[in-house]
LUMGU-390071 format. One record per residue (C-alpha): x, y, z. Coordinates in Angstrom, 2 decimals, always signed. Example, Ala and Ser with C-alpha at 12.3 -4.5 7.8 and 13.67 -1.06 7.14 Angstrom:
BEGIN
[[+12.30; -4.50; +7.80]]
[[+13.67; -1.06; +7.14]]
This chain:
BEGIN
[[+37.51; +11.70; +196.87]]
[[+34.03; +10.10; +196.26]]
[[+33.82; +6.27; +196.98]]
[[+33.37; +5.06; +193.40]]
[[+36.65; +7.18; +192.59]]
[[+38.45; +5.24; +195.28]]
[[+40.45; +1.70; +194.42]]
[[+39.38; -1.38; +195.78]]
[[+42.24; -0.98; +198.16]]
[[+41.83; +2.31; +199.37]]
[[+38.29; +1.06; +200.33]]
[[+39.40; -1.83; +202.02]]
[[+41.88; +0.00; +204.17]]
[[+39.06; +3.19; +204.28]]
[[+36.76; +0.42; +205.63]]
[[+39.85; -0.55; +207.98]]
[[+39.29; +2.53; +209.82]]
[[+35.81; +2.26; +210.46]]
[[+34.27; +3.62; +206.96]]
[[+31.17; +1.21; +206.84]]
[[+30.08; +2.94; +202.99]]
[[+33.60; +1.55; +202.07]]
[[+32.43; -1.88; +202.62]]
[[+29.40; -1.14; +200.63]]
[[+30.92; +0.38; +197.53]]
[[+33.09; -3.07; +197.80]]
[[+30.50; -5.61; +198.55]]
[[+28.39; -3.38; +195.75]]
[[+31.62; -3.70; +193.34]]
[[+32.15; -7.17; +193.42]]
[[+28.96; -9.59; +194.48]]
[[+27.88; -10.40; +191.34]]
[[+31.07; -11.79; +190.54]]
[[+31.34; -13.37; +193.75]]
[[+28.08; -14.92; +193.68]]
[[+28.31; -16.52; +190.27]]
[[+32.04; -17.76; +190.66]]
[[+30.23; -19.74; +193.77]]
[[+27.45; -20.82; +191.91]]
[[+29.47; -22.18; +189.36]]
[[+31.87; -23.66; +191.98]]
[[+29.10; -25.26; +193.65]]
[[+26.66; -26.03; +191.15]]
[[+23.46; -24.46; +193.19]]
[[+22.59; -20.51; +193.57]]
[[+21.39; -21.56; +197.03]]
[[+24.62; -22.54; +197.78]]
[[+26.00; -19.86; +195.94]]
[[+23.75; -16.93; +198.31]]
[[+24.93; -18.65; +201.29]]
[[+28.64; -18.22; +200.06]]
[[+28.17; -14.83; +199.64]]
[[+26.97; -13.98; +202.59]]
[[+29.79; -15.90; +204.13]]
[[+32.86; -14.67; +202.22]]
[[+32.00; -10.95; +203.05]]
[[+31.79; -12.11; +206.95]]
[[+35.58; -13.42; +206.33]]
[[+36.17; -9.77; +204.61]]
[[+34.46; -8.26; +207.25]]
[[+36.27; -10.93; +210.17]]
[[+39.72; -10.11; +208.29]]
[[+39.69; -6.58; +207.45]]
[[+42.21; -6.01; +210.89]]
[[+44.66; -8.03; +209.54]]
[[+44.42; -6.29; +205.57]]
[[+47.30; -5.39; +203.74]]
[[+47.78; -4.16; +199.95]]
[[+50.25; -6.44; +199.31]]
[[+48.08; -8.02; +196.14]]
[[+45.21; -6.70; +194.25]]
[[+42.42; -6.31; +196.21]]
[[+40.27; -8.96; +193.89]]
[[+43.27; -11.70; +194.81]]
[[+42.42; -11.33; +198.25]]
[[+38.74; -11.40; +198.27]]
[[+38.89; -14.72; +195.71]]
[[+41.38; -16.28; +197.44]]
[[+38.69; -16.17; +200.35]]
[[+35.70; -17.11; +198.04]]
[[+37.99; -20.08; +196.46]]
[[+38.78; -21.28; +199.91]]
[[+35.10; -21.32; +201.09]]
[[+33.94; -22.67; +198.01]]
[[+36.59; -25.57; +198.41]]
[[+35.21; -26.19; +202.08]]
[[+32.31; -26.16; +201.05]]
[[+32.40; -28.42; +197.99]]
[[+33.86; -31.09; +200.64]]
[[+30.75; -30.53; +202.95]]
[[+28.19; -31.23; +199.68]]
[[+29.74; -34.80; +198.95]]
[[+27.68; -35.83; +202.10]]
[[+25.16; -33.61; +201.62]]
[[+22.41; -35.07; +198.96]]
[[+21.43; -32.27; +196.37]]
[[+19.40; -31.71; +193.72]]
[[+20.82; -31.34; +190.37]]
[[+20.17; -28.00; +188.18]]
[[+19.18; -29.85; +184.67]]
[[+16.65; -32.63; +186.20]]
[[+13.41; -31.25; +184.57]]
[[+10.70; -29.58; +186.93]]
[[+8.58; -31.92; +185.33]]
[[+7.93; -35.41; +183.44]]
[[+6.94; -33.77; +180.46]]
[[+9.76; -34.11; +177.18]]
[[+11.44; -31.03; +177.28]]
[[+10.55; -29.63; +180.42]]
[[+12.43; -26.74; +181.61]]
[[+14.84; -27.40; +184.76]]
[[+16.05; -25.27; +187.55]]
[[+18.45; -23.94; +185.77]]
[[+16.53; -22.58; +182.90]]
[[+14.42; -20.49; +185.92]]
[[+17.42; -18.80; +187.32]]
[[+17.73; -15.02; +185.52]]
[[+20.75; -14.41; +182.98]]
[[+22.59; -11.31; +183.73]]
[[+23.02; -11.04; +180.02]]
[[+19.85; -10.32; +178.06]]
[[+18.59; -12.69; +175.21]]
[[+21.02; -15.39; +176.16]]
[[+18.55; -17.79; +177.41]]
[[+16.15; -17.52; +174.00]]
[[+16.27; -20.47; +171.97]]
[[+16.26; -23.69; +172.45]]
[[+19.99; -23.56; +171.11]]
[[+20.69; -21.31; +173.15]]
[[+19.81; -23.23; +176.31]]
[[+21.33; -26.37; +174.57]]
[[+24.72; -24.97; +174.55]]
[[+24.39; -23.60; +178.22]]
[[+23.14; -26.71; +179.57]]
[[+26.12; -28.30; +177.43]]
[[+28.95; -25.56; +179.28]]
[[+27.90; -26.41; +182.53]]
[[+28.24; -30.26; +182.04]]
[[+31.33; -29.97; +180.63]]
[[+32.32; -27.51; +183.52]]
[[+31.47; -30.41; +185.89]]
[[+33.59; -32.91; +183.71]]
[[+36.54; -31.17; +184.37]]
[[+38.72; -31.75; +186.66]]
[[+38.58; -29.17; +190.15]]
[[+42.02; -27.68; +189.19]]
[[+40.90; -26.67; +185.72]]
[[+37.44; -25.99; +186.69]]
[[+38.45; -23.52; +189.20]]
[[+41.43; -21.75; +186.87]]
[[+38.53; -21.69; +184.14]]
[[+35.89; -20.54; +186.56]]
[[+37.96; -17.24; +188.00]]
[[+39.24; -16.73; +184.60]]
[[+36.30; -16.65; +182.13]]
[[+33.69; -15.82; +184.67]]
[[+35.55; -13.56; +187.76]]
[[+37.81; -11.76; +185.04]]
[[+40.79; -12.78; +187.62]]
[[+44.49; -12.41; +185.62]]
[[+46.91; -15.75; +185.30]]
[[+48.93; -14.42; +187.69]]
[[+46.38; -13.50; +190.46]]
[[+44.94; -16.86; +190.19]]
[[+48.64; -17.98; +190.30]]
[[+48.82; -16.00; +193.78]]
[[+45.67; -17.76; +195.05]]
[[+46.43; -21.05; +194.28]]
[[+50.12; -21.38; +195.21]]
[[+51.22; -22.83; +191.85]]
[[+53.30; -21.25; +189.26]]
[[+51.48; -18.96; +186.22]]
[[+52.82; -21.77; +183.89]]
[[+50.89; -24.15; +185.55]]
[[+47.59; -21.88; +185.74]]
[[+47.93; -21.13; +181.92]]
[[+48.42; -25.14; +181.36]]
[[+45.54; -26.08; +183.38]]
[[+43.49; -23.04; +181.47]]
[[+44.46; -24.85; +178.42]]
[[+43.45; -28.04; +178.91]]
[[+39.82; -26.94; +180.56]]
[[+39.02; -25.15; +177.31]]
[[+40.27; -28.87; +175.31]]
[[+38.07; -30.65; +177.66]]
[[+34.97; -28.59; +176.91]]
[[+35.70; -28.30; +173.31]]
[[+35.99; -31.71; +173.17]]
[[+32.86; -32.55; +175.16]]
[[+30.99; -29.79; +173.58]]
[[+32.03; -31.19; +169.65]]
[[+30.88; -34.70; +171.52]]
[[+27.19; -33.07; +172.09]]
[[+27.41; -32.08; +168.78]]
[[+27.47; -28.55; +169.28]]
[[+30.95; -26.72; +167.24]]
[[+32.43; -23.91; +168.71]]
C-alpha cells in the first residue's frame, strides 16, 4: 500500500517501526494545520514555526508509547494544544510585538500581518477584505482561552466536537456551548466594528 493510501494511524504505527517516509507523509499531511492553529494560538508565525518544529519532536519523542485508541489528529492536537498552552504562559513575560501595529507612521500603513501570505488566494485584496481579517483576529483575542481554543481547532484545524471534547477533558456539551458563545462574541464585536456578517 502506497503511503498516501495509508491512514494517519497506520503511518504513525508504520513510523513506530522505524518507517522514517511515514513520518513524512504525516508531518507533510498535517503542518499547515498545525502551524496556523499555533499561530492563531499564539498570535505570532514566529512563534507559530517554533511550535511546529516542537510538536513533531513530541510526535517524534512519543511515537514508543502510540496507540490508536483516538483519531490520529486528537493525538497530534492534543500535543499542539498543550504546547501552545505552555507556551502562551511563557509569552506573558516575554514582551512581543503585536501583528496590526503598522510597519510604519504613515495612515494606513500595512502591518505585519498584512505581509504574512494567505493560503487562500484573493483573500487579502481589498481594503475590506483586510478590514474584516484584522477585525477576526481581534475578536479572536477578545475571547476568552476556552472559546478561543474550541473556535480555533474547530473553524481552522477542522477538529470534530467530540475530538476536541477528548483533548480538553470536558464534555461535547460543553465544547459545543463554548463554540457557541465564541461565534456570539465575534459577531457581536464584529457588528461593534461595524462590519455585518
Amino acid at each position: 500500500m502506497a503511503l498516501s493510501d495509508a491512514s494517519d494511524e497506520e503511518l504513525m504505527l508504520q513510523y513506530k517501526t522505524g518507517a522514517y517516509a511515514a513520518f513524512e507523509e504525516l508531518v507533510r499531511r498535517h503542518q499547515r494545520k498545525v502551524f496556523h492553529f499555533a499561530w492563531r494560538s499564539l498570535g505570532n508565525p514566529q512563534a507559530a514555526e517554533d511550535a511546529l518544529q516542537e510538536i513533531f519532536l513530541r510526535v517524534v519523542k512519543h511515537a514508543p508509547t502510540y496507540e490508536p485508541k483516538a483519531k490520529f489528529t486528537t493525538w497530534l492536537f492534543t500535543i499542539a494544544r498543550h504546547w501552545c498552552i505552555d507556551e502562551g504562559r511563557k509569552q506573558v513575560f516575554r514582551r512581543t510585538e503585536s501583528l496590526d501595529a503598522p510597519l510604519s507612521d504613515d495612515e494606513g500603513s500595512a502591518t505585519r500581518l498584512d505581509m504574512v501570505a494567505s493560503n487562500q488566494p484573493g483573500v487579502d485584496d481589498g481594503a475590506e477584505a483586510v478590514r474584516i481579517r484584522r477585525a477576526l483576529d481581534a475578536a479572536l483575542q477578545k475571547l476568552p482561552p476556552e472559546q478561543r481554543e474550541v473556535f480555533l481547532l474547530r473553524e481552522h484545524s477542522g477538529v470534530q466536537f467530540k475530538e476536541i471534547a477528548e483533548m480538553t477533558g470536558v464534555s461535547e456539551n460543553t465544547v459545543k456551548s463554548r463554540m457557541r458563545y465564541a461565534l456570539e462574541g465575534i459577531r457581536a464585536h464584529m457588528v461593534g466594528m461595524g462590519i455585518t456578517p
